[in-house]
C-alpha positions in Angstrom: -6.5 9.1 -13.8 -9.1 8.1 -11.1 -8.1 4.8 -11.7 -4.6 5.1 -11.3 -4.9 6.6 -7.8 -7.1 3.1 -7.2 -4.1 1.4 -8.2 -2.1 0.2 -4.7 1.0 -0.2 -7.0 0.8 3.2 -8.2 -0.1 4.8 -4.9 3.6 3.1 -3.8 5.1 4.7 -7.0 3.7 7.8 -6.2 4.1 8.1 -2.5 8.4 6.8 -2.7 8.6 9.0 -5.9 7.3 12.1 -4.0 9.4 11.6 -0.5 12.7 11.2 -2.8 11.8 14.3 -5.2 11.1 16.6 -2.1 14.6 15.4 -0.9 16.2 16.1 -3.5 14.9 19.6 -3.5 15.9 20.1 0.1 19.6 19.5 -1.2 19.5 22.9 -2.6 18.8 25.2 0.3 21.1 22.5 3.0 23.9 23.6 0.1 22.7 27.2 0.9 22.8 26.2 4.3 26.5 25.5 4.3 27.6 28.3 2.3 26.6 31.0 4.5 27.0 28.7 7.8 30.9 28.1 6.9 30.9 31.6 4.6 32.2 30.4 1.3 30.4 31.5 -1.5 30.9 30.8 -5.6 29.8 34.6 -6.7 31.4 38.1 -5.2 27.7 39.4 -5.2 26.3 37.1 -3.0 29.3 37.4 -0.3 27.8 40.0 2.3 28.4 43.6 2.4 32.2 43.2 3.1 34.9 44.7 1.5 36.7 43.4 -1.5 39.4 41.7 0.6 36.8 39.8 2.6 34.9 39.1 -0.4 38.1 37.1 -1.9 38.4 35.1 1.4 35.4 33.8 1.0 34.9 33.1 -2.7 37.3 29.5 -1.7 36.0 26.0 -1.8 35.3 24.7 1.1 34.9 20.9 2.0 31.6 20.8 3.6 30.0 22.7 1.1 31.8 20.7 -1.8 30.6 17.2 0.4 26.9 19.0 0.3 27.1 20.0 -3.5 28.7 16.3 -4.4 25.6 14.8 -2.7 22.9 17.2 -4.5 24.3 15.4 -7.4 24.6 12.0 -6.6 21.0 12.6 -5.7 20.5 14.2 -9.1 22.1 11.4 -10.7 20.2 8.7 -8.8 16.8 10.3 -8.1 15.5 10.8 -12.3 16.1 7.6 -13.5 14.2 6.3 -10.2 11.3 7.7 -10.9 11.3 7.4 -14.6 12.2 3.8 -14.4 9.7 2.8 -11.6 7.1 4.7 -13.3 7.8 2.6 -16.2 7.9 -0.4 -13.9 4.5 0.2 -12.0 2.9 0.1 -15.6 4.1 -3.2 -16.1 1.6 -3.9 -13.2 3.9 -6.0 -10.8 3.1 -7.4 -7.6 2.4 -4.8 -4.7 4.9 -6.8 -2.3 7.6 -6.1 -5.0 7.1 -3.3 -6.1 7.2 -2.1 -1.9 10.5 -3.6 -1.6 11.8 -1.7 -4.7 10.6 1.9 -3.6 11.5 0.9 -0.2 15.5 -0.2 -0.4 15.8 2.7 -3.1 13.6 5.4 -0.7 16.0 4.1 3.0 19.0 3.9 0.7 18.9 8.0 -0.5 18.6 9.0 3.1 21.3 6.7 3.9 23.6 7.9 1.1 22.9 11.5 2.2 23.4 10.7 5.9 26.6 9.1 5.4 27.8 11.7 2.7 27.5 14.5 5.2 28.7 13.1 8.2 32.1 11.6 6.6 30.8 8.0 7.5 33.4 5.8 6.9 33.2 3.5 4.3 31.4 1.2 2.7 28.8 3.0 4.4 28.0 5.3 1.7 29.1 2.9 -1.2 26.3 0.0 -0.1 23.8 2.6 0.1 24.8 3.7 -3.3 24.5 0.0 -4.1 21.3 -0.5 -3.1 19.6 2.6 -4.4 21.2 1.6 -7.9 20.7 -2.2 -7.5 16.6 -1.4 -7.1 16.6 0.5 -10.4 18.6 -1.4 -12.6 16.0 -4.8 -11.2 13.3 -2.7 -12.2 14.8 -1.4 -15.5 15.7 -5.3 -15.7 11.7 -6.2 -15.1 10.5 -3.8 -17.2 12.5 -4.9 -20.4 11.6 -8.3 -19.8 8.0 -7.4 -19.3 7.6 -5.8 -23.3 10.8 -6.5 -24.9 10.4 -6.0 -28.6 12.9 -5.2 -31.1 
C-alpha cells in the first residue's frame, strides 16, 4: 500500500476518484434540498405535520425535484464504472500526463453535466458533457483491454 500512495498515477486516481464520489453523495441531500424547498415529497410520513389534505398536495412530482433525482442518477450511472475502470486503468501503469487528462475531462465534465442539468441549460450543453465524461471511460476501458487482453 505505501507504494501505491508513491505512485503519481495513483495519487491522480485517487484524488479525481474521491472529488467525483463526494459529489455524487452530495446529490442525495441537494434532492432533499428540493423536496422540502418546493414541498413535494414521495412518502405521507415525511410531509410535515399537515393535515391529510395538505399531505396529498404535496405527495406530486415536481420538475425540479424530478431534474435533481434524474441527475443523482446519471451520476450513479456515470460515476461506478469511472472509478472502477480507471482503477483498472491506473494499474496498467500509463503515463501520468494521460492518465491527468482522463481524470480531468471526466472530473470538469460531472460538474458540468450537473450544472447544466439543474439550471435547464440548453442543449448540447449537457449532452457534450455527458460525452466527455463517457468518452474518457470507454478510452480507458479501451487502454486497459489493449494493455492484457487475453482470451
Amino acid at each position: 500500500m505505501a507504494e501505491l500512495l508513491k505512485d503519481q498515477v495513483f495519487m491522480a486516481f485517487t484524488t479525481h476518484a474521491a472529488i467525483v464520489t463526494l459529489k455524487l453523495l452530495l446529490m442525495g441531500p441537494l434532492t432533499g434540498y428540493f423536496r422540502i424547498t418546493r414541498k413535494s415529497f414521495v412518502n405521507a410520513e415525511d410531509v410535515p405535520g399537515k393535515t391529510a389534505e395538505d399531505k396529498k398536495k404535496m405527495l406530486k412530482p415536481n420538475e425540479d425535484v424530478e431534474r435533481v433525482r434524474r441527475c443523482h442518477q446519471n451520476d450513479l450511472e456515470n460515476i461506478i464504472p469511472f472509478v472502477f475502470i480507471s482503477l483498472l486503468y491506473t494499474l496498467t501503469a500509463p503515463p501520468l500526463s494521460t492518465a491527468l487528462i482522463h481524470f480531468r475531462i471526466f472530473t470538469v465534465s460531472r460538474f458540468c453535466h450537473t450544472i447544466s442539468y439543474i439550471l435547464a441549460l440548453p442543449q448540447p450543453s449537457r449532452g457534450l458533457s455527458y460525452v466527455a465524461g463517457v468518452g474518457a471511460t470507454v478510452s480507458m476501458g479501451v487502454q486497459v483491454l489493449l494493455k492484457v487482453l487475453v482470451l
